[in-house]
C-alpha positions in Angstrom: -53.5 -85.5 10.3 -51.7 -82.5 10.8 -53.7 -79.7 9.2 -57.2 -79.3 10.6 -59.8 -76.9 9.9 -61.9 -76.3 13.0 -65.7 -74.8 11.2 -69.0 -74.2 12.5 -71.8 -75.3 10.8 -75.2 -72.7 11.1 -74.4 -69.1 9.5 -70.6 -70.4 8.4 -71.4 -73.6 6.2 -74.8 -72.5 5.5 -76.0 -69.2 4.5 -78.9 -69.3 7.4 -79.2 -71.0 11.0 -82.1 -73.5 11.4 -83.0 -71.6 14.4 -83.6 -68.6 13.1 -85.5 -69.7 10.2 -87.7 -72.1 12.8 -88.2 -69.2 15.2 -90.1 -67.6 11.8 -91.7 -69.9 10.1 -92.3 -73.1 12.2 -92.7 -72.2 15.8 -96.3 -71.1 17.4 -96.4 -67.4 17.9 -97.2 -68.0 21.6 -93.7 -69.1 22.5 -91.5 -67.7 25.4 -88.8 -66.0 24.8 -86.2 -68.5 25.3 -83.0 -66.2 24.7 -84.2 -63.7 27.4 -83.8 -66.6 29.8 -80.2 -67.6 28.5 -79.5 -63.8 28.7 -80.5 -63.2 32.6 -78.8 -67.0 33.2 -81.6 -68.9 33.7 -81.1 -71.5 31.3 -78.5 -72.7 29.3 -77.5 -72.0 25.5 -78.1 -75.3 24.6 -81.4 -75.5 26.7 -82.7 -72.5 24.9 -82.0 -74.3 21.5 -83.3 -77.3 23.0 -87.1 -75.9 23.8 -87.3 -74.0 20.5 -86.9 -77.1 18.6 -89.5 -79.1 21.2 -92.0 -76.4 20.4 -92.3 -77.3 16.4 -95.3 -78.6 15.7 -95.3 -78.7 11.6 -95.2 -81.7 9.7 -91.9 -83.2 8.7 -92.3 -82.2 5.3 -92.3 -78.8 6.3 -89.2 -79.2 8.7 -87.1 -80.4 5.9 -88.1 -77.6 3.9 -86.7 -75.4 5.9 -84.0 -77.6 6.5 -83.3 -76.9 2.9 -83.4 -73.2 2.9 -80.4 -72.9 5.3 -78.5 -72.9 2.0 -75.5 -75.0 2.3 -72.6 -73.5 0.5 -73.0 -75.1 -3.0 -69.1 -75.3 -3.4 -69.1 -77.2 -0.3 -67.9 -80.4 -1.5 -65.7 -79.4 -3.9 -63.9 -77.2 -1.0 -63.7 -80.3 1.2 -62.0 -81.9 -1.5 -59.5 -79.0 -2.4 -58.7 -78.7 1.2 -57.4 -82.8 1.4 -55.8 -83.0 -1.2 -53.8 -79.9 0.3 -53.6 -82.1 3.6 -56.6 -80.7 5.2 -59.3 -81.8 7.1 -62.3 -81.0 7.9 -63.8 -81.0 11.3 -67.4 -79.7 12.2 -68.2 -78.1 15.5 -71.4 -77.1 16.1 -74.1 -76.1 19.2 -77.2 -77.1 16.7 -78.7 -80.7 16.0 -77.0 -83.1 14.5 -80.2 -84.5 12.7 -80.1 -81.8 10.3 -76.5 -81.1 10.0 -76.2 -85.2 9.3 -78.9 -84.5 6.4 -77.1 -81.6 4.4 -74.2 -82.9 4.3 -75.4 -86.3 3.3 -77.2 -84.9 0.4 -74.2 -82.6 -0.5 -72.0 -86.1 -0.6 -69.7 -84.5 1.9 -68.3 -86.9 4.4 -66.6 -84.9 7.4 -66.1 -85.5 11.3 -68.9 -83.8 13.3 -69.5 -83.2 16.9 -73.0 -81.6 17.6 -75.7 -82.4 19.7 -77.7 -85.6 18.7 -81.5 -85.2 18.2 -84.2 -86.6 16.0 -87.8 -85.3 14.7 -91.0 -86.8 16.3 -94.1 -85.7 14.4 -96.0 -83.9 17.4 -93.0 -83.5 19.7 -91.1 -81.5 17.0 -87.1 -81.6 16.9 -85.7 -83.4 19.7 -82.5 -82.3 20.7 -80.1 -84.3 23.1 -77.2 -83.7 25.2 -73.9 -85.2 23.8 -72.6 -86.6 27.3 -70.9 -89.5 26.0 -68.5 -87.0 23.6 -64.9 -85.8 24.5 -66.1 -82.4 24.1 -69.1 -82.2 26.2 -69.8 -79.1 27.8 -73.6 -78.1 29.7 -73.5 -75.1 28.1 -73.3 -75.3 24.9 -73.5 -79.3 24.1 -70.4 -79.2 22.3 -66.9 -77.3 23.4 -65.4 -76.0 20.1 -62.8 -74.9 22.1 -61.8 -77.9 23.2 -61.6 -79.5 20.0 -58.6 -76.6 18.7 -57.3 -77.0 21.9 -56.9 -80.7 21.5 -55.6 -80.6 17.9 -52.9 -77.6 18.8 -51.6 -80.1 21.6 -51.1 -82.7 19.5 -49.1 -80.4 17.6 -50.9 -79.8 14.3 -51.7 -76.6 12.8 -55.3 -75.8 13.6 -57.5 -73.1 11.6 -61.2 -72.1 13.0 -64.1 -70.8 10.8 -67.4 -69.7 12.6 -70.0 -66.6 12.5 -71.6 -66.8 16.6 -71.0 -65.5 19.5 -70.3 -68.9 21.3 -67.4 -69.5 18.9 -65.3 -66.8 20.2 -63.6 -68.2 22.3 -62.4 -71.4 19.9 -61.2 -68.3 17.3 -59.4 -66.8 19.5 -56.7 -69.9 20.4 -56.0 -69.9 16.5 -53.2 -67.8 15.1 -54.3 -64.8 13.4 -53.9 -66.0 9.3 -56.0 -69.0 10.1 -58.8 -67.5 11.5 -62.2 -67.1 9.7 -65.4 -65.1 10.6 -68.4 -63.4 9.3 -71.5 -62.0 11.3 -71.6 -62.0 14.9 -68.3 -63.3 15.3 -66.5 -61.0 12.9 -67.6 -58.0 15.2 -66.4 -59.8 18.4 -62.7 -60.2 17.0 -63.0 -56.8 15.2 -64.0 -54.9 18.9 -61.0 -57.2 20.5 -58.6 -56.5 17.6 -57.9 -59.9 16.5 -57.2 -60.5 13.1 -59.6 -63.0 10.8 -59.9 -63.5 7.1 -63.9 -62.2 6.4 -65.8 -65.1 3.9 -69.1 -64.8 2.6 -69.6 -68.5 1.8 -67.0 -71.8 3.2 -65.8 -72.0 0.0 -64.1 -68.6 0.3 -62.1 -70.1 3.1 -60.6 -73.1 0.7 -59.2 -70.4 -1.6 -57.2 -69.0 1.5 -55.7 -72.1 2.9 -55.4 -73.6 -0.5 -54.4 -70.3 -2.6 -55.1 -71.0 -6.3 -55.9 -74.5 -5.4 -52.2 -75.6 -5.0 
Protein backbone atom coordinates (compact mmCIF):
# COMPACT_ATOMS: atom_id res chain seq x y z
CA UNK A 1 0.00 0.00 0.00
CA UNK A 2 1.33 3.14 -0.85
CA UNK A 3 -1.54 5.20 -2.30
CA UNK A 4 -4.46 5.70 0.05
CA UNK A 5 -7.58 7.60 -0.33
CA UNK A 6 -8.80 8.85 2.96
CA UNK A 7 -13.10 9.37 2.20
CA UNK A 8 -15.98 10.02 4.37
CA UNK A 9 -18.91 8.23 3.87
CA UNK A 10 -22.43 10.52 4.66
CA UNK A 11 -22.80 13.61 2.02
CA UNK A 12 -19.31 12.43 0.12
CA UNK A 13 -20.11 8.68 -0.81
CA UNK A 14 -23.69 9.22 -0.73
CA UNK A 15 -25.64 12.00 -1.96
CA UNK A 16 -27.56 12.48 1.55
CA UNK A 17 -26.58 11.84 5.39
CA UNK A 18 -28.74 9.23 7.28
CA UNK A 19 -29.03 11.86 9.91
CA UNK A 20 -30.53 14.31 8.19
CA UNK A 21 -32.91 12.25 6.37
CA UNK A 22 -33.89 10.50 10.03
CA UNK A 23 -34.19 13.86 11.77
CA UNK A 24 -37.24 14.27 8.80
CA UNK A 25 -38.79 11.46 8.26
CA UNK A 26 -38.26 8.92 11.20
CA UNK A 27 -37.72 10.81 14.35
CA UNK A 28 -40.86 11.97 16.78
CA UNK A 29 -41.47 15.64 16.35
CA UNK A 30 -41.00 16.08 20.18
CA UNK A 31 -37.30 15.47 20.14
CA UNK A 32 -34.65 17.85 21.83
CA UNK A 33 -32.52 19.54 19.94
CA UNK A 34 -29.49 17.57 20.17
CA UNK A 35 -27.07 19.85 18.02
CA UNK A 36 -27.85 22.82 20.32
CA UNK A 37 -26.29 20.80 23.12
CA UNK A 38 -23.05 19.80 21.02
CA UNK A 39 -23.03 23.57 20.11
CA UNK A 40 -22.99 25.13 23.87
CA UNK A 41 -20.59 21.77 24.73
CA UNK A 42 -22.76 19.90 26.57
CA UNK A 43 -22.53 16.74 24.81
CA UNK A 44 -20.43 15.27 22.37
CA UNK A 45 -20.62 15.01 18.42
CA UNK A 46 -20.89 11.51 18.54
CA UNK A 47 -23.42 11.59 21.56
CA UNK A 48 -25.62 13.87 19.64
CA UNK A 49 -25.64 11.33 16.72
CA UNK A 50 -26.01 8.74 19.18
CA UNK A 51 -29.59 9.99 20.86
CA UNK A 52 -30.99 10.82 17.41
CA UNK A 53 -30.66 7.36 16.31
CA UNK A 54 -31.98 5.93 20.02
CA UNK A 55 -35.09 8.13 19.41
CA UNK A 56 -36.33 6.10 16.07
CA UNK A 57 -39.16 4.41 16.68
CA UNK A 58 -40.28 3.14 12.91
CA UNK A 59 -40.19 -0.25 11.85
CA UNK A 60 -37.08 -1.62 10.22
CA UNK A 61 -38.63 -1.67 6.95
CA UNK A 62 -38.96 1.86 7.07
CA UNK A 63 -35.28 2.43 8.40
CA UNK A 64 -33.85 0.69 5.46
CA UNK A 65 -35.84 2.71 3.24
CA UNK A 66 -34.35 5.52 4.19
CA UNK A 67 -31.23 3.88 4.39
CA UNK A 68 -31.71 3.55 0.68
CA UNK A 69 -32.49 7.05 -0.18
CA UNK A 70 -28.99 8.26 0.97
CA UNK A 71 -28.15 7.56 -2.67
CA UNK A 72 -24.85 5.93 -2.77
CA UNK A 73 -22.84 7.13 -5.75
CA UNK A 74 -23.97 4.60 -8.42
CA UNK A 75 -20.41 4.55 -10.01
CA UNK A 76 -19.16 3.66 -6.74
CA UNK A 77 -17.80 0.36 -7.42
CA UNK A 78 -16.60 0.84 -10.63
CA UNK A 79 -14.42 3.93 -9.03
CA UNK A 80 -13.16 1.54 -6.32
CA UNK A 81 -11.98 -0.58 -8.96
CA UNK A 82 -10.38 2.15 -11.24
CA UNK A 83 -8.66 3.59 -8.31
CA UNK A 84 -6.74 -0.18 -7.55
CA UNK A 85 -5.87 -0.97 -10.44
CA UNK A 86 -4.11 2.58 -10.37
CA UNK A 87 -2.65 1.44 -6.91
CA UNK A 88 -5.17 2.96 -4.79
CA UNK A 89 -7.05 2.12 -1.92
CA UNK A 90 -9.83 2.87 -0.43
CA UNK A 91 -10.26 3.66 3.12
CA UNK A 92 -13.64 4.82 4.83
CA UNK A 93 -13.68 7.22 7.69
CA UNK A 94 -16.76 8.07 9.04
CA UNK A 95 -18.51 9.64 12.56
CA UNK A 96 -22.00 7.77 11.47
CA UNK A 97 -23.04 3.98 12.14
CA UNK A 98 -21.40 1.43 10.77
CA UNK A 99 -24.74 -0.74 10.45
CA UNK A 100 -25.77 1.23 7.57
CA UNK A 101 -22.55 2.07 6.00
CA UNK A 102 -21.79 -1.97 6.25
CA UNK A 103 -25.28 -2.36 4.31
CA UNK A 104 -24.70 0.02 1.18
CA UNK A 105 -21.71 -1.00 0.42
CA UNK A 106 -22.60 -4.67 0.76
CA UNK A 107 -25.31 -4.30 -1.71
CA UNK A 108 -23.17 -2.06 -4.04
CA UNK A 109 -20.47 -5.25 -3.94
CA UNK A 110 -17.92 -2.81 -2.80
CA UNK A 111 -15.43 -4.23 -0.38
CA UNK A 112 -13.29 -1.38 1.42
CA UNK A 113 -11.69 -0.83 4.95
CA UNK A 114 -14.01 1.15 7.28
CA UNK A 115 -13.67 2.65 10.57
CA UNK A 116 -17.03 4.02 11.95
CA UNK A 117 -18.82 3.59 14.95
CA UNK A 118 -20.46 0.11 15.46
CA UNK A 119 -24.29 -0.05 16.10
CA UNK A 120 -27.18 -2.22 15.22
CA UNK A 121 -31.20 -1.59 14.92
CA UNK A 122 -33.55 -2.91 17.77
CA UNK A 123 -37.16 -2.62 16.77
CA UNK A 124 -38.41 -0.22 19.69
CA UNK A 125 -34.95 1.07 20.75
CA UNK A 126 -34.28 2.35 17.17
CA UNK A 127 -30.54 2.61 15.84
CA UNK A 128 -28.09 1.83 18.41
CA UNK A 129 -25.03 3.35 18.02
CA UNK A 130 -21.69 2.32 19.98
CA UNK A 131 -18.48 3.80 20.82
CA UNK A 132 -15.49 2.22 18.79
CA UNK A 133 -13.08 1.97 21.93
CA UNK A 134 -11.34 -1.02 20.90
CA UNK A 135 -10.15 0.89 17.33
CA UNK A 136 -6.68 2.61 16.79
CA UNK A 137 -8.55 5.68 16.00
CA UNK A 138 -10.80 6.19 18.79
CA UNK A 139 -11.58 9.49 19.77
CA UNK A 140 -14.78 10.69 22.49
CA UNK A 141 -15.66 13.14 20.30
CA UNK A 142 -16.30 12.04 17.28
CA UNK A 143 -16.02 8.00 17.61
CA UNK A 144 -13.63 7.82 14.92
CA UNK A 145 -10.35 10.31 14.34
CA UNK A 146 -10.11 10.73 10.56
CA UNK A 147 -7.29 12.61 11.36
CA UNK A 148 -5.55 10.13 12.70
CA UNK A 149 -5.92 7.67 10.11
CA UNK A 150 -3.97 10.36 7.27
CA UNK A 151 -1.80 11.05 9.88
CA UNK A 152 -0.91 7.39 10.29
CA UNK A 153 -0.64 6.61 6.53
CA UNK A 154 1.59 9.98 5.78
CA UNK A 155 4.01 8.48 8.54
CA UNK A 156 4.37 5.40 7.07
CA UNK A 157 5.35 7.30 4.15
CA UNK A 158 2.57 6.84 1.52
CA UNK A 159 0.89 9.37 -0.36
CA UNK A 160 -2.46 10.00 1.40
CA UNK A 161 -5.59 11.85 -0.45
CA UNK A 162 -8.84 12.93 1.75
CA UNK A 163 -12.41 13.28 0.42
CA UNK A 164 -15.15 14.58 2.79
CA UNK A 165 -18.15 17.20 2.84
CA UNK A 166 -18.54 18.03 7.12
CA UNK A 167 -17.33 20.18 9.30
CA UNK A 168 -15.58 17.42 11.55
CA UNK A 169 -13.48 16.48 8.52
CA UNK A 170 -11.49 19.60 8.47
CA UNK A 171 -9.11 18.99 10.17
CA UNK A 172 -8.04 15.36 8.37
CA UNK A 173 -8.25 17.71 4.90
CA UNK A 174 -6.20 19.95 5.96
CA UNK A 175 -2.87 17.44 6.67
CA UNK A 176 -3.26 16.43 2.81
CA UNK A 177 -1.35 18.27 0.10
CA UNK A 178 -3.38 20.65 -1.80
CA UNK A 179 -4.02 18.37 -5.32
CA UNK A 180 -5.22 15.50 -3.24
CA UNK A 181 -7.76 17.10 -1.49
CA UNK A 182 -11.50 16.72 -2.14
CA UNK A 183 -14.59 18.53 -0.77
CA UNK A 184 -18.12 19.56 -1.40
CA UNK A 185 -20.67 21.17 1.11
CA UNK A 186 -19.76 22.16 4.48
CA UNK A 187 -16.34 21.29 4.05
CA UNK A 188 -15.75 23.05 0.76
CA UNK A 189 -16.63 26.47 2.51
CA UNK A 190 -14.22 25.73 5.51
CA UNK A 191 -11.10 25.29 3.15
CA UNK A 192 -12.42 27.97 0.77
CA UNK A 193 -12.68 30.76 4.04
CA UNK A 194 -9.06 29.26 5.06
CA UNK A 195 -7.69 29.35 1.49
CA UNK A 196 -6.73 25.78 1.07
CA UNK A 197 -6.99 24.38 -2.15
CA UNK A 198 -9.50 21.14 -2.92
CA UNK A 199 -10.67 19.61 -6.13
CA UNK A 200 -14.91 20.28 -5.72
CA UNK A 201 -16.88 16.69 -6.78
CA UNK A 202 -20.41 16.36 -6.98
CA UNK A 203 -20.49 12.51 -6.71
CA UNK A 204 -17.12 10.00 -5.44
CA UNK A 205 -16.86 8.95 -8.71
CA UNK A 206 -15.76 12.47 -9.78
CA UNK A 207 -12.80 11.99 -7.45
CA UNK A 208 -11.59 8.57 -9.47
CA UNK A 209 -11.37 10.64 -12.61
CA UNK A 210 -8.84 13.04 -10.76
CA UNK A 211 -6.53 10.60 -9.28
CA UNK A 212 -6.89 8.28 -12.15
CA UNK A 213 -7.08 10.87 -15.17
CA UNK A 214 -8.66 9.16 -18.16
CA UNK A 215 -8.58 5.96 -16.19
CA UNK A 216 -4.84 5.38 -16.76
Amino acid sequence: MTRVLVSDFDGTMTRHDFYKLALADLLPPDVPDQWAAYRAGEITHFEALRRYFAAIRAPEAEVLAVVDRMELDPGLKAAVTTLAEAGWVVVVTSAGCGWYIGRLLAAAEVSVEVHANPGRFEAGAGVLMEKPVGSPYYCENLGVDKARVVRDHLAAGRTVAFAGDGFPDSEAARLVPDGLRFARADLADVLTREGLPFHPFEVWSDIARVLVPRGG
